[in-house]
C-alpha positions in Angstrom: 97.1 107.1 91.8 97.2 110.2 93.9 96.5 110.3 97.8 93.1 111.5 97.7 92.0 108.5 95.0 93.4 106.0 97.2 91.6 107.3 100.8 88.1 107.3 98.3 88.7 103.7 97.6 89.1 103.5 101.3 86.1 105.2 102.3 83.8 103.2 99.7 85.8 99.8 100.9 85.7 100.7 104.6 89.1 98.5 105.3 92.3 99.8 104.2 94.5 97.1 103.5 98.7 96.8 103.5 99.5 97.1 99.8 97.0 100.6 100.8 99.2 101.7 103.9 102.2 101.4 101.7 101.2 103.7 98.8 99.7 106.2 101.4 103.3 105.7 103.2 105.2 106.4 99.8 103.0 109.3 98.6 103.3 111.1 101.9 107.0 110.9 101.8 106.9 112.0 97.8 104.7 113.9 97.0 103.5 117.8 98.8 100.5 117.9 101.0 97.9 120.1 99.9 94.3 120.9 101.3 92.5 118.3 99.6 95.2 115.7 100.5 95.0 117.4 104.2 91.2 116.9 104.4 91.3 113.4 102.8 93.7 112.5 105.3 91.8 114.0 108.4 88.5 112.0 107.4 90.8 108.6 106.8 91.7 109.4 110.5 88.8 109.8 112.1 86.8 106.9 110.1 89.4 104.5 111.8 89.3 106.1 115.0 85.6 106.2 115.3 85.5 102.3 113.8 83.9 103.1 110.3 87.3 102.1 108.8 89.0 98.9 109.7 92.9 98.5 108.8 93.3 95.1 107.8 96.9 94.6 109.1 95.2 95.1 112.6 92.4 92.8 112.1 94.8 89.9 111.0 96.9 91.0 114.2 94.7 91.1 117.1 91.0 89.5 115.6 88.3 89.8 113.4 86.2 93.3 113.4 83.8 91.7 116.0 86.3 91.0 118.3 87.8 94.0 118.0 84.4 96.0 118.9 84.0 94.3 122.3 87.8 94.1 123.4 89.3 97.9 121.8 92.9 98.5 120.8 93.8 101.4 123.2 95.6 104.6 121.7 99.1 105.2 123.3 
């Protein structure tokens, strides 16, 4: 499975779970980063930043989604 399939499955899933961290992990580390990999990774980004993507790990660690809309994890 390459990068940009995984950050589709994302995108239609809207929660990116461990097991999907750790291939994204391994691929960037393996494999070259090219434009559409660069782009995929840039909307990944800003779908978790802006909310649209939850990453499961984080739910499980601070809350559910709901709580984590009224009390934010803040950015270092």
């Amino acid at each position: 499975m390459t990068l940009v399939n995984i950050i589709q499955r994302i995108k239609a899933t809207r929660i990116v779970t461990p097991s999907q961290e750790r291939q994204i992990n391994q691929l960037l580390w393996q494999t070259a980063v090219g434009t559409p990999e660069y782009e995929a990774m840039q909307e990944l980004t800003m779908g978790i930043i802006t909310g649209q993507i939850r990453v499961l790990s984080q739910i499980e660690r601070f809350g559910s989604p709901r709580d984590l809309e009224t009390d934010p994890v803040e950015l270092a």
